[in-house]
ROVO-266727 format. One record per atom (N, C-alpha, C, CB): atom name; residue in one letter; x, y, z. Coordinates in steps of 0.05 Angstrom, whole numbers. Glycine has a CB too. Layout:
<rs>
+----+---+--------+--------+--------+
|  a | r |      u |      v |      w |
+----+---+--------+--------+--------+
| CA | A |      X |      Y |      Z |
...
+----+---+--------+--------+--------+
</rs>
This chain:
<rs>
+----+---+--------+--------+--------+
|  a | r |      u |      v |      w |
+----+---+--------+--------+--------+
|  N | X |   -262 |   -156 |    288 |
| CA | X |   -235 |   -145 |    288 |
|  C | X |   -228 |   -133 |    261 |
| CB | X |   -214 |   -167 |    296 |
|  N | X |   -216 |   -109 |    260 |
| CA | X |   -209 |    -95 |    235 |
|  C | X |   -187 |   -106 |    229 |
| CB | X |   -207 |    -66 |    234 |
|  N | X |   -187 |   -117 |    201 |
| CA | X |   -166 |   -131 |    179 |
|  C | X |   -175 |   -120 |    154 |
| CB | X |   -164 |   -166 |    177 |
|  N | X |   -153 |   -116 |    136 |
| CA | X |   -156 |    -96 |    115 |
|  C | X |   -152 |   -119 |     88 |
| CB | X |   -130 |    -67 |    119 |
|  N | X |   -160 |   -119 |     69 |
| CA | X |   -163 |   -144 |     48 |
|  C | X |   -147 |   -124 |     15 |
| CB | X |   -210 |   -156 |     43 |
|  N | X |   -128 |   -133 |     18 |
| CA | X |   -120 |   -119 |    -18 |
|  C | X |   -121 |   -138 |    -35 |
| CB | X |    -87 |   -107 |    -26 |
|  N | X |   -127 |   -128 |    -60 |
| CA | X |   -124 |   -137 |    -77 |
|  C | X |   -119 |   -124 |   -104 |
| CB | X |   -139 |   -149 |    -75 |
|  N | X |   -118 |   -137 |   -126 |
| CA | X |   -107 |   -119 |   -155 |
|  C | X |    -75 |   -128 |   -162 |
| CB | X |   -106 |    -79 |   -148 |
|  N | X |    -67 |   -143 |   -144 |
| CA | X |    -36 |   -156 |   -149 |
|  C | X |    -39 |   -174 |   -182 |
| CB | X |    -27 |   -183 |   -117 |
|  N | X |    -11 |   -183 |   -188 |
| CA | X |    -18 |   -199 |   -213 |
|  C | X |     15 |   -202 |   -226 |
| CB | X |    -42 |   -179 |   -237 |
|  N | X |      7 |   -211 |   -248 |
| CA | X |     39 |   -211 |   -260 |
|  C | X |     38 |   -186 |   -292 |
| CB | X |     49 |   -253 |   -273 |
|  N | X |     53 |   -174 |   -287 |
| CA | X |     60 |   -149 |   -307 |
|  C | X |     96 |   -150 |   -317 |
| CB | X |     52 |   -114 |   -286 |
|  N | X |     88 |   -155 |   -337 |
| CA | X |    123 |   -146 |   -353 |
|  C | X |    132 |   -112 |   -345 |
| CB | X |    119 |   -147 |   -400 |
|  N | X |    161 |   -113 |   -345 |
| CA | X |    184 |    -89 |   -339 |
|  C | X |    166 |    -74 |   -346 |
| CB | X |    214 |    -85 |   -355 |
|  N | X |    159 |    -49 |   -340 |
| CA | X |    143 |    -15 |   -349 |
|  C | X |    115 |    -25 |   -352 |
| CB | X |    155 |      5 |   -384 |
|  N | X |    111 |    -55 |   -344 |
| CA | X |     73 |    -43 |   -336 |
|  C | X |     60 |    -28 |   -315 |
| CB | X |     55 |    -65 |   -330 |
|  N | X |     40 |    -30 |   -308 |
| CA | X |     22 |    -15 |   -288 |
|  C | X |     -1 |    -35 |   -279 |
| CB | X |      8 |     14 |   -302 |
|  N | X |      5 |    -32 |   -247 |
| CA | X |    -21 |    -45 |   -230 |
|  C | X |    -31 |    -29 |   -215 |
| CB | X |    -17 |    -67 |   -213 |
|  N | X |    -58 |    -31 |   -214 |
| CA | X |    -68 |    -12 |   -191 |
|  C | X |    -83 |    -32 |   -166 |
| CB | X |    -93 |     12 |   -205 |
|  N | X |    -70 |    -24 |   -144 |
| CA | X |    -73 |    -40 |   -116 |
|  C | X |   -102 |    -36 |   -112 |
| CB | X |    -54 |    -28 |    -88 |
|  N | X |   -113 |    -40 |    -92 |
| CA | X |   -137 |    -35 |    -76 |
|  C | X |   -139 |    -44 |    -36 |
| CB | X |   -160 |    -55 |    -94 |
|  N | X |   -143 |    -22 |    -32 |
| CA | X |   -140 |    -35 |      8 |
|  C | X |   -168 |    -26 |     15 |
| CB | X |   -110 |    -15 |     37 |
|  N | X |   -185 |    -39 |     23 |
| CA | X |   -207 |    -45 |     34 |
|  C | X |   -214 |    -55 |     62 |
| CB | X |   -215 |    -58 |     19 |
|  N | X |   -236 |    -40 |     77 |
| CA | X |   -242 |    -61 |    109 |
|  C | X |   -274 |    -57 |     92 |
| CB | X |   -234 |    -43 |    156 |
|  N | X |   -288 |    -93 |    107 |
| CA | X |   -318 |    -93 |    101 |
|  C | X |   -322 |    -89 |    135 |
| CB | X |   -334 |   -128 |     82 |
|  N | X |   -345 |    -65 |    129 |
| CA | X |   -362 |    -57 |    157 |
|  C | X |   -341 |    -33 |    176 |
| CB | X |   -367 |    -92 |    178 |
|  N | X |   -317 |    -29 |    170 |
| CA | X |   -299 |    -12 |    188 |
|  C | X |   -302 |     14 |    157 |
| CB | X |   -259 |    -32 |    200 |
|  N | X |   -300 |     44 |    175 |
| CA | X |   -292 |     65 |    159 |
|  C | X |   -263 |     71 |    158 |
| CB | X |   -305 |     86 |    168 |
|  N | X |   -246 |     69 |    142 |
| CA | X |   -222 |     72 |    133 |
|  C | X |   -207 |    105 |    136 |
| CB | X |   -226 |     62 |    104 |
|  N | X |   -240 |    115 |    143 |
| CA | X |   -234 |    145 |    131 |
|  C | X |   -216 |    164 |    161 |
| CB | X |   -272 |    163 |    121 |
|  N | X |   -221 |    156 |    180 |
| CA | X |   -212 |    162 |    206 |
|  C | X |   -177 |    163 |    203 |
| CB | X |   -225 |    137 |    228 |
|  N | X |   -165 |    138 |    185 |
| CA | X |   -139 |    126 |    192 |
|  C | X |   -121 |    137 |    160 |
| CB | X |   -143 |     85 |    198 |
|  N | X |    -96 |    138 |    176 |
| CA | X |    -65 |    145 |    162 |
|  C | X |    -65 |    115 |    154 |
| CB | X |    -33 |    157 |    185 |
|  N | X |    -67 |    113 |    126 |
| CA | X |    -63 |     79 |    117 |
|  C | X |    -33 |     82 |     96 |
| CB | X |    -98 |     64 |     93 |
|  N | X |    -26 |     56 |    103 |
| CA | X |     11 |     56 |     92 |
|  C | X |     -2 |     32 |     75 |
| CB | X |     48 |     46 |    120 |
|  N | X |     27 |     22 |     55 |
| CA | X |     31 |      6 |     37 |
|  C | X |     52 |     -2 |     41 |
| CB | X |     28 |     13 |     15 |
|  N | X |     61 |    -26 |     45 |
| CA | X |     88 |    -44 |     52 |
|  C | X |     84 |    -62 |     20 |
| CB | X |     85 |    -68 |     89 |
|  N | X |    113 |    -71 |     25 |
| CA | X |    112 |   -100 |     11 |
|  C | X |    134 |   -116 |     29 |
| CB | X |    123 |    -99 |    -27 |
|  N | X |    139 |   -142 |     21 |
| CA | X |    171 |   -156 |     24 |
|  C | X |    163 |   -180 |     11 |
| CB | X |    187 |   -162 |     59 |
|  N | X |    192 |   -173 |      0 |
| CA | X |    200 |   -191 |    -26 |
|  C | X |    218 |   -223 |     -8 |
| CB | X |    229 |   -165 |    -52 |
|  N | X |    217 |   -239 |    -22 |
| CA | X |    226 |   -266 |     -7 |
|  C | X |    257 |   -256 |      9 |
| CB | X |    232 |   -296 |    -33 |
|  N | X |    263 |   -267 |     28 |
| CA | X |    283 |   -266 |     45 |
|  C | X |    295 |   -235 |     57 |
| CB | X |    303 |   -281 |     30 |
|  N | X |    272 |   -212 |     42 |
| CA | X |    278 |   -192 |     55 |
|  C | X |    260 |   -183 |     80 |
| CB | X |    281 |   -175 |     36 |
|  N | X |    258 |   -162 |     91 |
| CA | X |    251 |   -150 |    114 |
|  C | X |    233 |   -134 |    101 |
| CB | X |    272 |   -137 |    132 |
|  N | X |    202 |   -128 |    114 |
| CA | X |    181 |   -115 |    104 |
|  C | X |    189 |    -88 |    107 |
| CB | X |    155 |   -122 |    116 |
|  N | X |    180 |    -72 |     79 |
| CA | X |    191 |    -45 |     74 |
|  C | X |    166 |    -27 |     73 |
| CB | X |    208 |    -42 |     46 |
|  N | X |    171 |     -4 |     82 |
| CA | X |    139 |     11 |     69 |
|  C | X |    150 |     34 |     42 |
| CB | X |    119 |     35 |    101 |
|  N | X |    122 |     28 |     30 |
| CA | X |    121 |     38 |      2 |
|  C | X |    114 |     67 |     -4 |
| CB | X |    102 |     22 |    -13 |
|  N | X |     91 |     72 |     15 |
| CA | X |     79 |     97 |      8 |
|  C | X |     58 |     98 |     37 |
| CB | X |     62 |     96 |    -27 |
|  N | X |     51 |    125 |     37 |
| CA | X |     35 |    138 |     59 |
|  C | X |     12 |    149 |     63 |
| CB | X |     43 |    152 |     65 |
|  N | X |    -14 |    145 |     58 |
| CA | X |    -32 |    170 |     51 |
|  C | X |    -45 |    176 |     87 |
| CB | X |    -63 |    160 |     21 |
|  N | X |    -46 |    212 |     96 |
| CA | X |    -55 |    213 |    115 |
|  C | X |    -96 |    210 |    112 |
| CB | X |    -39 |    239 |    125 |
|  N | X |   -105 |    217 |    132 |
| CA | X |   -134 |    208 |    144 |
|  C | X |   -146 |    227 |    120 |
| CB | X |   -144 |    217 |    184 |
|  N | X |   -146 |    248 |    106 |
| CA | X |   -159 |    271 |     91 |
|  C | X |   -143 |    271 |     59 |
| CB | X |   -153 |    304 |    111 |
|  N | X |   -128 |    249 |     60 |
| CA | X |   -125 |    243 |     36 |
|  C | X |   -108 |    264 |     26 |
| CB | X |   -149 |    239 |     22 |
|  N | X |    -94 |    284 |     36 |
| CA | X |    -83 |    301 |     22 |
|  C | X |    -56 |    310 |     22 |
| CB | X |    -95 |    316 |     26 |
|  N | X |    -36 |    298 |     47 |
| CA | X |    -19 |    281 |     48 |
|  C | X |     -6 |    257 |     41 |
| CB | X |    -20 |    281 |     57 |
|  N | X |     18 |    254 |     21 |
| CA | X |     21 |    231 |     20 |
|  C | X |     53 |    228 |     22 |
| CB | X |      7 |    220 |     -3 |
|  N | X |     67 |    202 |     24 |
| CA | X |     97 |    203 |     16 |
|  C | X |    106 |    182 |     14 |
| CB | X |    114 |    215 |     30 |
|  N | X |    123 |    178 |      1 |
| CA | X |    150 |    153 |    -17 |
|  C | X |    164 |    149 |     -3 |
| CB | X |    169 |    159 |    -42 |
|  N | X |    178 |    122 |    -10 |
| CA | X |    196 |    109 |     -3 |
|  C | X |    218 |    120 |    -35 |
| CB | X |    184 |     74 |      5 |
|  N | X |    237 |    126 |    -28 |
| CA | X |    258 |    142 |    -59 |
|  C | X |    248 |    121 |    -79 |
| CB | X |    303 |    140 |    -58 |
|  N | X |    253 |     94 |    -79 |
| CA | X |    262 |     77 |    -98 |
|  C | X |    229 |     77 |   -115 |
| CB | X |    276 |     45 |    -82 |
|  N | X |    213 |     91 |    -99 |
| CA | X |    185 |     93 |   -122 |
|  C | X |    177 |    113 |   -137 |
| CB | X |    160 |     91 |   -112 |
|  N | X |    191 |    134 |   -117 |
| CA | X |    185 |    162 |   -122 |
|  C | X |    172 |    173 |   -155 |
| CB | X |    215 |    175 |   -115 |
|  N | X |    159 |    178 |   -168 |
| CA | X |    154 |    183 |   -190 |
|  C | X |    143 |    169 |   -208 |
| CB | X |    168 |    188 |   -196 |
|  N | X |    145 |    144 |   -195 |
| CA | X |    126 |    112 |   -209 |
|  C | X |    101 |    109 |   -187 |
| CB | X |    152 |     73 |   -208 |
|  N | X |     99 |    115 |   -167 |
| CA | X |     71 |     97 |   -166 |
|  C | X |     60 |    124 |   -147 |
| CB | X |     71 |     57 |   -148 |
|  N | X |     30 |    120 |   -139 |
| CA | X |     17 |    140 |   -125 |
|  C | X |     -2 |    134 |   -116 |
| CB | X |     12 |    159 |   -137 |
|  N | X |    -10 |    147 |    -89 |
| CA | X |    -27 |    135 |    -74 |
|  C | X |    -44 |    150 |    -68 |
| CB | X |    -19 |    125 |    -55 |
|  N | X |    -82 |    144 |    -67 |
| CA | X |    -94 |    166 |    -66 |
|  C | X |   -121 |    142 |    -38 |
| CB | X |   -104 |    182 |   -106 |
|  N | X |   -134 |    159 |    -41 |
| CA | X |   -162 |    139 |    -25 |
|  C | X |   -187 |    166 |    -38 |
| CB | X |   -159 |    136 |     26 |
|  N | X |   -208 |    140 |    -34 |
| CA | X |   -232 |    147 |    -50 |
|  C | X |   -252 |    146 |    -28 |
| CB | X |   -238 |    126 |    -75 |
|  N | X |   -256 |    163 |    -11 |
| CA | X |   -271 |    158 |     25 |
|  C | X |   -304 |    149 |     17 |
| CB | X |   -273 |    198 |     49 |
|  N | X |   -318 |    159 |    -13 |
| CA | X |   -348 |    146 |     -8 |
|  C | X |   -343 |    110 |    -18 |
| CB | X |   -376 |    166 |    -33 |
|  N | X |   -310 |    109 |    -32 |
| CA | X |   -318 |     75 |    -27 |
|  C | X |   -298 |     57 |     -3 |
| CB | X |   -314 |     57 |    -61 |
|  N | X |   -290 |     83 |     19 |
| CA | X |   -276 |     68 |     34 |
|  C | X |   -244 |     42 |     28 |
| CB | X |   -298 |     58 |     42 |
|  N | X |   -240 |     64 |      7 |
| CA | X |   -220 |     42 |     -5 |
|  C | X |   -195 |     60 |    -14 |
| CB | X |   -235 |     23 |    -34 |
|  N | X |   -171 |     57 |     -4 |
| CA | X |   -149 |     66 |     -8 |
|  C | X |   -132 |     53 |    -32 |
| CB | X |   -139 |     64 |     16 |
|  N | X |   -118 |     61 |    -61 |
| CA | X |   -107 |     56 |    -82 |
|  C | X |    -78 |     49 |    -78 |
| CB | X |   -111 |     76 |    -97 |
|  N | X |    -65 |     46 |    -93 |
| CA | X |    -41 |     49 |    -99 |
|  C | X |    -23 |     43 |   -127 |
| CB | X |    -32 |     39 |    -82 |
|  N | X |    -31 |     61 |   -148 |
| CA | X |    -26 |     58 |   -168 |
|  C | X |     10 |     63 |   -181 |
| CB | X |    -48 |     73 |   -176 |
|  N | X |     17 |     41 |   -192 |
| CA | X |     36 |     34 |   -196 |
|  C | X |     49 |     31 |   -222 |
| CB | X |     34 |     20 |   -185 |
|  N | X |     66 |     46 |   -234 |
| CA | X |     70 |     49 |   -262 |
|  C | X |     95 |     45 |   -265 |
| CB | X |     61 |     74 |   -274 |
|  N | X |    112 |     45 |   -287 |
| CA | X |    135 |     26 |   -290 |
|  C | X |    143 |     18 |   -277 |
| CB | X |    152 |     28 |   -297 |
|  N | X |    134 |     -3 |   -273 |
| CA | X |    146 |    -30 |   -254 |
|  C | X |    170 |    -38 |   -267 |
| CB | X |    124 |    -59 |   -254 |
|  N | X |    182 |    -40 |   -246 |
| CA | X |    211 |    -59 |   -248 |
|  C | X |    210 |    -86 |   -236 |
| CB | X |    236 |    -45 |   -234 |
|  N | X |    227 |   -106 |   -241 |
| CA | X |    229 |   -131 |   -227 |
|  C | X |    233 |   -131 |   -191 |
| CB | X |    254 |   -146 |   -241 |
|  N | X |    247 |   -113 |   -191 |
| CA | X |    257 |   -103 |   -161 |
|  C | X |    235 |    -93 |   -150 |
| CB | X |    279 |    -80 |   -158 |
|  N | X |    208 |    -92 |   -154 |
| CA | X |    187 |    -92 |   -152 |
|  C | X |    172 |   -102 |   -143 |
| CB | X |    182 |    -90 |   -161 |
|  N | X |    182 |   -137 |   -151 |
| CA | X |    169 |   -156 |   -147 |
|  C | X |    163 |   -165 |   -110 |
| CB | X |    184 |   -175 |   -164 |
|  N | X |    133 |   -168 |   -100 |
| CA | X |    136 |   -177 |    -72 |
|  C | X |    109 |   -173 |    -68 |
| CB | X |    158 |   -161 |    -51 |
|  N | X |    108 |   -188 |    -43 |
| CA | X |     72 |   -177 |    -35 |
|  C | X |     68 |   -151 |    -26 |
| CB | X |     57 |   -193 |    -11 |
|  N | X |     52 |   -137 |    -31 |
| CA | X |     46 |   -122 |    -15 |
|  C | X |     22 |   -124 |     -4 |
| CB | X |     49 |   -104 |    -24 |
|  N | X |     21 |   -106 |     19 |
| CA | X |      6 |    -95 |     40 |
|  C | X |      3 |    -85 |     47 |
| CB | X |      3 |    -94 |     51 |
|  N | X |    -28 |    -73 |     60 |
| CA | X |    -32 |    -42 |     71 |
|  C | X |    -36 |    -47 |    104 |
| CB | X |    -64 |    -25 |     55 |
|  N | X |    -36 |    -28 |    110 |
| CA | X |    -48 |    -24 |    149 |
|  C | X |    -50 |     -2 |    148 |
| CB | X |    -29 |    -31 |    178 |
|  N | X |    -62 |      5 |    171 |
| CA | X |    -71 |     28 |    187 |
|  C | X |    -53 |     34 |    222 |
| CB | X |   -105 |     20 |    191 |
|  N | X |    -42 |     65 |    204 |
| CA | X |    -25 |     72 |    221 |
|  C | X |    -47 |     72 |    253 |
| CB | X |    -10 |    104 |    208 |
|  N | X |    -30 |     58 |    275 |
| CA | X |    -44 |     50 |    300 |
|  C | X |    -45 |     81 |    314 |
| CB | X |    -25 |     25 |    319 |
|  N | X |    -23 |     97 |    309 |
| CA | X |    -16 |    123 |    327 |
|  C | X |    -34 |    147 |    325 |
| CB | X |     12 |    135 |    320 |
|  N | X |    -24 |    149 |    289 |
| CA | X |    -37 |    171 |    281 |
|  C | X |    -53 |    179 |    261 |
| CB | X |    -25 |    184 |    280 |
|  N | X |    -64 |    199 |    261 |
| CA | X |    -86 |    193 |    219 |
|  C | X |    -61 |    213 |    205 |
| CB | X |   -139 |    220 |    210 |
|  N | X |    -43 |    209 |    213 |
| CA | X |    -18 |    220 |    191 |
|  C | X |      8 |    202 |    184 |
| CB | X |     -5 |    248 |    205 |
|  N | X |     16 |    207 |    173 |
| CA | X |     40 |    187 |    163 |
|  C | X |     64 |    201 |    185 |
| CB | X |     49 |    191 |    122 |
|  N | X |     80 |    182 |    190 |
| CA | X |    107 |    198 |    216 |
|  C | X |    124 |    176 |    197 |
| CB | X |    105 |    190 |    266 |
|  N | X |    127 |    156 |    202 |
| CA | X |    146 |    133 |    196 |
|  C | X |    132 |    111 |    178 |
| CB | X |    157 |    118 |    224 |
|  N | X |    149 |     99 |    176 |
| CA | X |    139 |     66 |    159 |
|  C | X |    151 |     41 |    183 |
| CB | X |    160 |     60 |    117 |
|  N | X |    152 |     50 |    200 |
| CA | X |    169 |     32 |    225 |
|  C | X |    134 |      6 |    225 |
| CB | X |    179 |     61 |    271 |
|  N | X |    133 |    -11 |    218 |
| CA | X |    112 |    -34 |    214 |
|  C | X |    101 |    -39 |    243 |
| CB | X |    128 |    -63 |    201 |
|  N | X |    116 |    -29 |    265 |
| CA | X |    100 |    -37 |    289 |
|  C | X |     88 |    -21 |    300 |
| CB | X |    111 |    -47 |    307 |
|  N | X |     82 |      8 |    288 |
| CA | X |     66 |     29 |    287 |
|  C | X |     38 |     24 |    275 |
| CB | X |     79 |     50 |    274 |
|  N | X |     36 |      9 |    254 |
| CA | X |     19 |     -5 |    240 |
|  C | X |     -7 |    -29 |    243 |
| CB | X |     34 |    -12 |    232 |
|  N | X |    -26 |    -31 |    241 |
| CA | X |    -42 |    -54 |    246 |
|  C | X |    -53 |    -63 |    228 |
| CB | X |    -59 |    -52 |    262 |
|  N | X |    -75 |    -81 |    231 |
| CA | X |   -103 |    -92 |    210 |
|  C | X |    -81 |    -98 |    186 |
| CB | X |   -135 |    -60 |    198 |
|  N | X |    -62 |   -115 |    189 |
| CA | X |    -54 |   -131 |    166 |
|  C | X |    -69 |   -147 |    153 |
| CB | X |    -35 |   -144 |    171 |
|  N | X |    -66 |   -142 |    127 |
| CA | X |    -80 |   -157 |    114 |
|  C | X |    -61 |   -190 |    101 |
| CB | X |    -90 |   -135 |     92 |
|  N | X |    -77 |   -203 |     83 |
| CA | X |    -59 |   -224 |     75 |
|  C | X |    -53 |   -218 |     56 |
| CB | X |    -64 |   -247 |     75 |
|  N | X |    -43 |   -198 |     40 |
| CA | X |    -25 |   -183 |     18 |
|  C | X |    -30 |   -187 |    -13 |
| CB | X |      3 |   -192 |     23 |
|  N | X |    -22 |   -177 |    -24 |
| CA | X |    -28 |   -188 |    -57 |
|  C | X |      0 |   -190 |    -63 |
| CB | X |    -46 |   -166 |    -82 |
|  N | X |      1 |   -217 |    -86 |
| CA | X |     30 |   -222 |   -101 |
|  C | X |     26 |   -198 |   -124 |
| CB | X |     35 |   -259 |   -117 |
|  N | X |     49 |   -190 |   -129 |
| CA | X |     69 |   -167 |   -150 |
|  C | X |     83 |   -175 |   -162 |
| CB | X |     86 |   -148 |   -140 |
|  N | X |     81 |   -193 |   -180 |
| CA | X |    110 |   -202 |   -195 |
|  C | X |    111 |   -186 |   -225 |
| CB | X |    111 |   -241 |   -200 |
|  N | X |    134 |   -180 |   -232 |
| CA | X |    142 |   -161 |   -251 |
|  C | X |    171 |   -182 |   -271 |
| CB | X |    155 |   -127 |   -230 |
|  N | X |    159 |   -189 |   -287 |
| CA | X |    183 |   -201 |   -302 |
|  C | X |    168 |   -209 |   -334 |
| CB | X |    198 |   -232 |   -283 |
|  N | X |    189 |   -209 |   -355 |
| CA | X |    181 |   -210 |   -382 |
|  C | X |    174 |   -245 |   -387 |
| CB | X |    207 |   -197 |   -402 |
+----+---+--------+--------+--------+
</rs>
């Protein structure tokens, strides 16, 4: 069964930079529209960013817009998400999936989504 494994989470002070990693072992990644969620304690899972199947498409959620960016690297099957001044409001797990519908980004609606992974912690504080 395809489940997707991130990692690269950690703890970074206000205006650091992490760079994510979303990975499947034995599945090609390269076929699929892969998203980036997080949710932070007591909120509702949000999506972060979008990259479509050819990598050449991508898109934001506003509140990142200009801080973080998402690319994929198809000979190592591994989708990024690099993340630069971090803020505390930042802080949460994130997670990737693979859009179920399409190899393009449409929505961040999570039940469009599959192959959850078990997320990486993000915490952002001095």
């Amino acid at each position: 069964q395809l489940q997707l494994v991130e990692s690269g989470g950690g703890l970074v002070q206000p205006g650091g930079s992490l760079r994510l990693s979303c990975l499947a072992a034995r599945y090609n990644l390269n076929s699929y529209a892969i998203g980036w969620f997080r949710q932070a304690p007591g909120k509702e899972r949000e999506g972060v960013s979008c990259i479509d199947s050819s990598g050449t498409v991508t898109n934001y959620t506003d509140s990142v817009k200009g801080r973080f960016s998402i690319s994929r690297d198809s000979a190592k099957n591994t989708v990024y998400l690099q993340m630069n001044s971090l803020k505390p409001e930042d802080t949460a797990v994130y997670y990737c999936a693979i859009h179920l519908l399409h190899n393009y980004c449409t929505n961040y609606a999570p039940t469009d989504f599959g192959a959850w992974g078990q997320g990486t912690q993000v915490t952002v504080s001095s």
